[in-house]
VODREN-562662 format. One line per 4 residues: number of its first residue (from 1); their letters; for each residue z negated, x negated, y negated of C-alpha. Coordinates in steps of 0.25 Angstrom, whole numbers, plus 2048, in hexadecimal, padded with zeros to 3 digits. Layout:
! residues N
NUM> A> Z X Y; ...
***
This chain:
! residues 579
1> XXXX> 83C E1B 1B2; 847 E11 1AD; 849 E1B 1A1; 83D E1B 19D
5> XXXX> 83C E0C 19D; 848 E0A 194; 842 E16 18A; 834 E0C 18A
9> XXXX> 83D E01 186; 846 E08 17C; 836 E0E 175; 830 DFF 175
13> XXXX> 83D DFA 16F; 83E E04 164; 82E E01 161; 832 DF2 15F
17> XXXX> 83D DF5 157; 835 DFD 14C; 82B DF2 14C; 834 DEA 14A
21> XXXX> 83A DF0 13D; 82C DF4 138; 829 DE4 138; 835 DE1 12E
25> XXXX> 83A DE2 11F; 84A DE9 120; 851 DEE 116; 85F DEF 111
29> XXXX> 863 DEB 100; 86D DF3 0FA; 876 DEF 0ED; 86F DF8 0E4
33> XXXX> 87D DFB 0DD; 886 E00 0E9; 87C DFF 0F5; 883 DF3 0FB
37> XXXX> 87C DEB 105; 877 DDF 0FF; 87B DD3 109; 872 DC6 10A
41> XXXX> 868 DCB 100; 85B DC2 102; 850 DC9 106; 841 DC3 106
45> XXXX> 832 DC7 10B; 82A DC0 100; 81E DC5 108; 823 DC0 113
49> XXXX> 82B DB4 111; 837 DB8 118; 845 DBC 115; 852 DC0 119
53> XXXX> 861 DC4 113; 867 DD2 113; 873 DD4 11F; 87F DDA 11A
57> XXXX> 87B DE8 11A; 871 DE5 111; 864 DE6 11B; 85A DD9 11C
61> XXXX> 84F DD7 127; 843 DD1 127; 839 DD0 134; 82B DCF 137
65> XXXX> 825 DD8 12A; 818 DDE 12A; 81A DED 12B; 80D DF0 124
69> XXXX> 811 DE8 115; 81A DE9 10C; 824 DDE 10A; 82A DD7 0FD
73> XXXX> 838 DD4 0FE; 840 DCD 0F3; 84F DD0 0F7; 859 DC5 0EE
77> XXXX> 868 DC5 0ED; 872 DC0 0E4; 878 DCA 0DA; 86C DD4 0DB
81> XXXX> 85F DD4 0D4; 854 DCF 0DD; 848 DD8 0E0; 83B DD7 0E8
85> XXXX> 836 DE3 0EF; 829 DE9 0F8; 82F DEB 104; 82A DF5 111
89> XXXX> 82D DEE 11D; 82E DFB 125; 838 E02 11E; 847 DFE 11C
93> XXXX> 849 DFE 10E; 857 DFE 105; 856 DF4 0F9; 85F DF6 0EC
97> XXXX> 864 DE9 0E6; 86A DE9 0D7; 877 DE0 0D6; 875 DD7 0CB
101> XXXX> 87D DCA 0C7; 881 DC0 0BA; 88D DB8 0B7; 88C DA9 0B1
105> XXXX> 893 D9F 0B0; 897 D96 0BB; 88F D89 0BD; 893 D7D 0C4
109> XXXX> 888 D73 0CF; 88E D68 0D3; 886 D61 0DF; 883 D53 0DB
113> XXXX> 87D D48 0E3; 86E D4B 0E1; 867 D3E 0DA; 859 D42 0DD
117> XXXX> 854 D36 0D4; 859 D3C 0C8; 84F D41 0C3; 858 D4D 0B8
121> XXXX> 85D D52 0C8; 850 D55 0CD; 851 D5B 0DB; 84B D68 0DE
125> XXXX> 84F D6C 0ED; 848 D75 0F5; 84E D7A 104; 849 D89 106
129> XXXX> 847 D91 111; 850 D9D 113; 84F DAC 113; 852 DAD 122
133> XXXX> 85A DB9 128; 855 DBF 133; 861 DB8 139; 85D DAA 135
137> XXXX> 850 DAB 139; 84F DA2 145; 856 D98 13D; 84B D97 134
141> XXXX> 844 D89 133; 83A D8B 127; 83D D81 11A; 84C D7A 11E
145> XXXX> 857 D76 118; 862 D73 123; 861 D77 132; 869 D79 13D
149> XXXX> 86C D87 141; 868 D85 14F; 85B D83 154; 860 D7B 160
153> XXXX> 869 D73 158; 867 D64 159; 866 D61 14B; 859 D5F 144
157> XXXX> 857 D6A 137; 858 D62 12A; 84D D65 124; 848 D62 114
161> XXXX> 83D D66 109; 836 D63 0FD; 82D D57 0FA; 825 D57 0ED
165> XXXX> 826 D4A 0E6; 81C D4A 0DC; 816 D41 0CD; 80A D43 0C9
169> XXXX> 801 D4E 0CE; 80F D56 0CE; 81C D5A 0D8; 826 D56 0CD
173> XXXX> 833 D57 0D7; 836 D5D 0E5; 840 D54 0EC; 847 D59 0F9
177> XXXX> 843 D50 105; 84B D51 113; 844 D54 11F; 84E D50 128
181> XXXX> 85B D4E 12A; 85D D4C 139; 863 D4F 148; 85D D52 153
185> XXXX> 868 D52 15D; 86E D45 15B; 86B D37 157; 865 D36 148
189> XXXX> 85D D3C 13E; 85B D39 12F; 84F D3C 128; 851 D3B 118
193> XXXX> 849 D3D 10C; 852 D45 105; 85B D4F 10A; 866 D51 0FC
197> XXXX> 868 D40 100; 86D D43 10C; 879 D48 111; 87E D49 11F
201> XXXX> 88B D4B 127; 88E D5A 125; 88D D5C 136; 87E D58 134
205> XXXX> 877 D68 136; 885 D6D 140; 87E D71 14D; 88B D6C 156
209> XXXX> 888 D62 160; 894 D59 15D; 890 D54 150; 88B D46 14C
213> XXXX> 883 D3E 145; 881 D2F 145; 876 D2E 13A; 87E D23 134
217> XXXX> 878 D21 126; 883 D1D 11B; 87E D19 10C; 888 D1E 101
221> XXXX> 891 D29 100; 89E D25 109; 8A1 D2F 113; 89F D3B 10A
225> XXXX> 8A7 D47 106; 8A5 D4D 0F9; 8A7 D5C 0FC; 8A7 D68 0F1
229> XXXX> 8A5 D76 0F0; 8A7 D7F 0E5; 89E D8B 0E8; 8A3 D99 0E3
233> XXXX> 897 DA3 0E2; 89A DB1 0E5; 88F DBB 0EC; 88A DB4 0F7
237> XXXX> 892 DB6 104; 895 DB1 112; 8A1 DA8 116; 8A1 DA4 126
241> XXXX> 894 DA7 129; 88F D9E 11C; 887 DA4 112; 886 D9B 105
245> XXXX> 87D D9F 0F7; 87A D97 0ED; 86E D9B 0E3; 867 D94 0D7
249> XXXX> 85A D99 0D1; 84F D96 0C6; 842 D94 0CC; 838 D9C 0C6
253> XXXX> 82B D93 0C7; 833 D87 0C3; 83D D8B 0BA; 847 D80 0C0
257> XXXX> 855 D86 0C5; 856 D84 0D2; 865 D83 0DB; 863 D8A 0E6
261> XXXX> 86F D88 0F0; 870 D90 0FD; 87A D8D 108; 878 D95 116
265> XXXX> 881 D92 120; 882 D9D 12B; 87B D9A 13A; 888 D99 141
269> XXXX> 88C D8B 13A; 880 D84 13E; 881 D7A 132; 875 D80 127
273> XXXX> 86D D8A 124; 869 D89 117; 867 D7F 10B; 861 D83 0FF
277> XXXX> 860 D7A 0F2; 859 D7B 0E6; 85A D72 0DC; 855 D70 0CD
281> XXXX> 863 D6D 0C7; 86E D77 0CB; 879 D6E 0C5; 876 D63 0CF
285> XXXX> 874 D69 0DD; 877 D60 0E9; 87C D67 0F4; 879 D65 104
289> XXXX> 885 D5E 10C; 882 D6B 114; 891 D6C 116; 893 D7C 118
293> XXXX> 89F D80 122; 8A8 D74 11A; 8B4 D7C 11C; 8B8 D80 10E
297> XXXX> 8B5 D7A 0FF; 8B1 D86 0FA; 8A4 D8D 0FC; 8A0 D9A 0F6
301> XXXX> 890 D9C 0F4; 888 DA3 0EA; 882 D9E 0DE; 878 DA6 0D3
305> XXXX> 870 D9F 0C9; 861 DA8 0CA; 85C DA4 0BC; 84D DA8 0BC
309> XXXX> 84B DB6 0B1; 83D DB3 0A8; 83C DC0 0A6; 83F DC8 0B2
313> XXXX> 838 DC4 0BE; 844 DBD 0C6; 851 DB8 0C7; 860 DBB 0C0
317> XXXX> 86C DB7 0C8; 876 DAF 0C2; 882 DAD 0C9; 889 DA0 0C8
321> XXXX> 89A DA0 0CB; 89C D91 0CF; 894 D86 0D5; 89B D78 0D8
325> XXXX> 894 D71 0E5; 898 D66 0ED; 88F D5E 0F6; 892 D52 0FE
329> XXXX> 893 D50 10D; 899 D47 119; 8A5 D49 120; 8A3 D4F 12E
333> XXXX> 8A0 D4A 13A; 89F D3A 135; 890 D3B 138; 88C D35 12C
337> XXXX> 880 D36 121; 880 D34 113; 873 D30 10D; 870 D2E 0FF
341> XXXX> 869 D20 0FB; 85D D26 0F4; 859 D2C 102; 851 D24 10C
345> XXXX> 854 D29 11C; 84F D25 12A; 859 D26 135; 853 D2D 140
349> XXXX> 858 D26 14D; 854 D2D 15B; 857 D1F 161; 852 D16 157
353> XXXX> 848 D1F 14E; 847 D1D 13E; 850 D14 13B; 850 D0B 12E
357> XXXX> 850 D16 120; 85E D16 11A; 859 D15 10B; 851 D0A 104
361> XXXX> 843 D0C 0FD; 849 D07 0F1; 853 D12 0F1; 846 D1C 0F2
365> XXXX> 840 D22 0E4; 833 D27 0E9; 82E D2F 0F6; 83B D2B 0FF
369> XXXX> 834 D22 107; 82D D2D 10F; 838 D35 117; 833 D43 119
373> XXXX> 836 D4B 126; 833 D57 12D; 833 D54 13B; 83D D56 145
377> XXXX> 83C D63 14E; 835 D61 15B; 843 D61 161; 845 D56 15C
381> XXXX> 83A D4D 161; 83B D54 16F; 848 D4E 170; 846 D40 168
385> XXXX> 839 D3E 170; 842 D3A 17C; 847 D2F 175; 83D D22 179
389> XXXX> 838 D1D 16B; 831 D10 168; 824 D0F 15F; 82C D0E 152
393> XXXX> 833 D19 155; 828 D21 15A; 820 D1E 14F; 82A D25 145
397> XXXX> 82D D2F 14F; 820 D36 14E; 81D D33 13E; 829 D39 13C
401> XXXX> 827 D47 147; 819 D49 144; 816 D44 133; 822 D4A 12E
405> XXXX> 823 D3F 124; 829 D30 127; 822 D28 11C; 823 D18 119
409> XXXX> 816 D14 11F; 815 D08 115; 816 D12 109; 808 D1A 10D
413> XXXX> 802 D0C 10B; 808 D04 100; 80E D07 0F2; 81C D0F 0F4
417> XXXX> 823 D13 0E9; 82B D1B 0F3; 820 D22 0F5; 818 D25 0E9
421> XXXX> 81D D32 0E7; 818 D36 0F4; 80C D2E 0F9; 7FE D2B 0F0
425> XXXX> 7F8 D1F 0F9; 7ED D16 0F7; 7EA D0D 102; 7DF D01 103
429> XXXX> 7DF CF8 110; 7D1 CFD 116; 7D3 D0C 114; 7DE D17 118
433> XXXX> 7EC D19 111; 7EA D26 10B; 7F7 D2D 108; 7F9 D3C 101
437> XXXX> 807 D3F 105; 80F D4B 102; 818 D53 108; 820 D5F 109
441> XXXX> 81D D6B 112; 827 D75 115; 826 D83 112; 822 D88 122
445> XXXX> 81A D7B 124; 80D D82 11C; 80C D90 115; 804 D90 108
449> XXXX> 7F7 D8F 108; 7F7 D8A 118; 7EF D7C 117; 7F1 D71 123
453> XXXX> 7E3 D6D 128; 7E4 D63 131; 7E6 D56 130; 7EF D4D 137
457> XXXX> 7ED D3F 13E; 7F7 D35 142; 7F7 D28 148; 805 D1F 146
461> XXXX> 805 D0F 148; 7F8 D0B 141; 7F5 D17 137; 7EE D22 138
465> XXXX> 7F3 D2F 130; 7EC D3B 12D; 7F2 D45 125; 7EA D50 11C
469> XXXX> 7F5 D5B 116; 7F3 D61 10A; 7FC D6D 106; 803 D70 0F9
473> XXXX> 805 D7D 0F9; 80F D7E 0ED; 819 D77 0E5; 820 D79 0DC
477> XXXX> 82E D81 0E6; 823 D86 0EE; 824 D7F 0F9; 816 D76 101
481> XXXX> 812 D68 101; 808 D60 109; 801 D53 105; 7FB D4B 111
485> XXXX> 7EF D43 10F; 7F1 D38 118; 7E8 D2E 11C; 7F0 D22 123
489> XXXX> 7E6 D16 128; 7EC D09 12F; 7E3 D07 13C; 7E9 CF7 137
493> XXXX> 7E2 CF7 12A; 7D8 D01 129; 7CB CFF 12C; 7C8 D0E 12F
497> XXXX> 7D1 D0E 13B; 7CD CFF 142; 7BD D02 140; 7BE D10 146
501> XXXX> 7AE D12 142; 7A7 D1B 13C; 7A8 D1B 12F; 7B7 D15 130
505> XXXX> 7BA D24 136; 7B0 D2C 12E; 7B9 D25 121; 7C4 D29 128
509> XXXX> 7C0 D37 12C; 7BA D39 11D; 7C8 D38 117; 7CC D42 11F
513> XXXX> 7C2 D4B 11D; 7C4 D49 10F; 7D2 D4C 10E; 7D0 D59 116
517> XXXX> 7C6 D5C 10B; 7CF D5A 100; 7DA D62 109; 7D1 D6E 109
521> XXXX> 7CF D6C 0F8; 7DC D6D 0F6; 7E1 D78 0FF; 7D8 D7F 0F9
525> XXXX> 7DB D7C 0EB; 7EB D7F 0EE; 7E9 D8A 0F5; 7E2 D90 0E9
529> XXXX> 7ED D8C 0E1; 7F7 D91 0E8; 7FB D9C 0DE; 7FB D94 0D3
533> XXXX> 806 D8B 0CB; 80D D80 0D5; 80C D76 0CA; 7FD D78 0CA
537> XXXX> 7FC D76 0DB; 803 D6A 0DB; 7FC D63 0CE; 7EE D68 0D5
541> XXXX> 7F3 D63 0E2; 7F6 D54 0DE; 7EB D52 0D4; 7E2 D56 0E1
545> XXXX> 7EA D4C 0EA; 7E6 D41 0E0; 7D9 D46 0E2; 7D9 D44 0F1
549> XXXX> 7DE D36 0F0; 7D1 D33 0E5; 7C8 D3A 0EF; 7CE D30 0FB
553> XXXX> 7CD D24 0F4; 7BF D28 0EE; 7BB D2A 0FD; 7C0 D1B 100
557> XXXX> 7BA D15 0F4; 7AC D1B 0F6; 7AD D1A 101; 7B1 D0B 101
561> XXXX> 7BC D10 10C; 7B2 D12 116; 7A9 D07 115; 79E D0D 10D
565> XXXX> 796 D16 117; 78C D1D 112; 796 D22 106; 7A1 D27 111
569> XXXX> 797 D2E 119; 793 D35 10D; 7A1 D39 109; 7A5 D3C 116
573> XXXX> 799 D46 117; 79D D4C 107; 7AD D50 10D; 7A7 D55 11B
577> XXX> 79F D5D 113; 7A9 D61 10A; 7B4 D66 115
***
């Protein structure tokens, strides 16, 4: 009997290991020329989004295919031609790469300080995901740039991403904005505008427990070691447990040359993952203070210039010799942070909350008065939440968890200069502030095409906030943007929240209703766009935002903010009707 139990056990096992394998793409890629292995090849499911790199015998494995349907896979590596291929999930196929390579001359980038205000050094930087291993897999967080290679760690993930500034009815520059900069296991966190102003003592993203740091804000460049490396690009290669590649590319769409910079350090060190960088000048490349091992003054990466071909569909490698890099960083262990005098900051204080902003408005050029976020995890809060918190402080607590968005209250109602860029307001004493404010969504926040229907209410001090979302669903890398419709009233001033009558809320709840009807529109005209030109979306989509803002302000006028009944009665019937 107890034979016959283990044969059972041994059949079911051998049944889940097949299904297994018949719900995954495998292969192993050969050097076509002497049927090497070809090592840390990137391999990539464009059907499925997914992707993973060769092991060292040349196999790759990718989980959770769909037995039934044939896969694309492109599979990339330096010094072989790149090719795209129908792939059977079921079957364990052998790919032939064919070397190839080109020698140029060597080319020199030197990290200079990045002066953002310079209008000949505009920024383009873009933080990507990763083509995951199946080894890395847990790690994964989504759209990142730095995080701790721990899930318990007791450090907050440093988290950044694009935000469109815009002139016109046009995104004329992407500027990279700082999520946060923070700790969640010791006293302090800063939250900035603007990651590539900041930098911070090199023991920040170490899991140990027995470093420090103070949150100490210093003005100026004292304190600061200059440190260089000069990078010798050979094929890519793995030096204690570190992997490091460096890769610059012509965007097809855009024709700009991109910088792409890749360094990966290995799980064991705990300290990064991965930083990529892309920028529009390759000559001028700012480096992170990421600070890798620190032990030697020499690093050896990979480099290749990836020109785009007009005539062959594609990319030809060009491989670069030298690259000169240095970045600047802090000395270990002195608990200290340098932060450039163009940013503007809030010290986070457990004890004390949001401390006074290091940076004056003066020192700001357009948007910098709004300090953009994401929220910190629910580990965070579960922790912090101990910690008695007065009104003040309660108040910022929970704009700044549930908003996503710490804004200067004064700027949604008054002329800002800070804020043009950002905000298009129009404001009267006896009717609602009406805000259109962009901003970014990350790439797992909302799939393409996916709209956000609901709409969200808030109640902070004396306002009222009601958010409407609208997506963007290109721009010009690809990547989403939102624009809130917000109406803010002031129970204080506004008529419509001291009456409470009916016509006060039927006002009230007619803007709404129109909002959500101009929502719908516009979804629906994006979505049908969604295959064409992202110049085209983006001019569409700010030429009908201006129209939003019209048919808000025609809705007040006519109806005299309310007052005129019978002509708000028939409006208010008309956008029913029309939802």
């Amino acid at each position: 009997m107890r034979k016959y139990f283990f044969l059972t056990i041994l059949i079911l096992f051998t049944f889940y290991v097949k299904a297994q394998q018949q719900n995954s793409i495998s292969g192993v890629i050969l050097n076509k020329e002497d049927l090497t292995p070809v090592v840390y090849a990137t391999v990539f499911a464009t059907t499925r989004h997914s992707g993973t790199i060769t092991n060292t015998d040349g196999t790759f494995f990718i989980k959770d295919a769909d037995p039934n349907k044939s896969v694309e896979i492109k599979i990339r590596h330096i010094g072989f031609d790149n090719i795209t291929i129908a792939f059977d999930p079921v079957t364990m196929d052998t790919i032939l790469l064919t070397p190839v390579s080109y020698d140029i001359e060597g080319a020199v980038i030197t990290a200079d300080k990045i002066d953002e205000h310079d209008a000949a050094k505009e920024l383009l930087i873009e933080i990507t995901r990763k083509y995951y291993s199946q080894a890395d897999e847990g790690t994964a967080k989504g759209y990142f740039s730095l995080q701790s290679m721990q899930n318990d760690s007791p450090y907050e993930m440093l988290e950044a991403y694009y935000n469109a500034e815009k002139s016109g009815f046009s995104v004329n520059k992407l500027t990279q904005k700082c999520g946060r900069a923070g700790i969640a296991g010791y006293g302090h966190s800063i939250i900035s505008t603007n990651l590539t102003n900041i930098y911070i003592n090199n023991k920040l993203f170490s899991s140990e427990g027995n470093d420090k740091f103070y949150g100490h804000l210093f003005s100026g460049s004292f304190l600061k070691n200059v440190k260089k490396y000069n990078l010798s690009f050979e094929k890519s290669f793995i030096s204690d447990g570190k992997e490091y590649s460096i890769i610059a590319f012509k965007n097809k769409r855009s024709g700009l040359l991109l910088f792409e910079g890749t360094i990966t350090v290995n799980r064991s060190d705990m300290i990064i993952n991965e930083i990529r960088m892309h920028l529009s000048d390759p000559k001028s490349t700012h480096i992170f203070p990421i600070n890798p091992g620190d032990k030697t003054g020499n690093l050896e990466v990979e480099v290749l210039y990836l020109f785009e071909d007009i005539v062959v569909d594609g990319y030809t490698p060009l491989k670069l010799t030298t690259v000169d890099m240095s970045y600047e960083y802090f000395v270990p262990n002195r608990g200290v942070t340098y932060v450039d005098n163009s940013s503007m900051l809030y010290l986070f204080d457990r004890e004390e909350g949001f401390l006074e902003p290091v940076g004056l408005p003066k020192d700001l050029d357009n948007d910098y008065q709004a300090i953009l976020f994401t929220p910190f995890s629910q580990h965070f809060w579960d922790y912090y939440q101990r910690i008695p918190r007065n009104n003040e402080q309660q108040r910022f607590d929970k704009f700044f968890r549930s908003h996503g968005k710490l804004i200067n209250y004064s700027g949604l109602t008054q002329e800002n200069i800070y804020l043009g860029n950002r905000f298009f307001n129009w404001s009267e004493r006896d009717k609602p502030d009406i805000s259109l404010i962009e901003k970014p969504l990350r790439s797992h926040d909302l799939q393409r095409g996916i709209i956000v229907e609901n709409h969200r209410e808030q109640r902070r001090d004396s306002k009222v906030y009601l958010d409407y979302y609208i997506p963007l669903f290109l721009n010009r890398i690809g990547s989403q943007t939102e624009v809130t419709a917000g109406l803010i009233f002031d129970s204080k001033t506004s008529r419509y929240q001291q009456q409470k009558d009916e016509f006060s809320n039927l006002f009230f709840h007619t803007m709404l209703n129109y909002l959500e009807m101009e929502r719908r529109k516009l979804s629906k005209d994006l979505q049908a766009m969604s295959t064409e030109d992202p110049e085209a979306i983006i001019t569409v989509y700010y030429e009908r935002l201006q129209l939003i803002k019209a048919g808000l302000d025609e809705l007040c006028n006519t109806t005299i903010n309310g007052t005129d009944h019978n002509t708000l009665v028939k409006r208010a019937a008309e956008i029913e009707k029309a939802l």
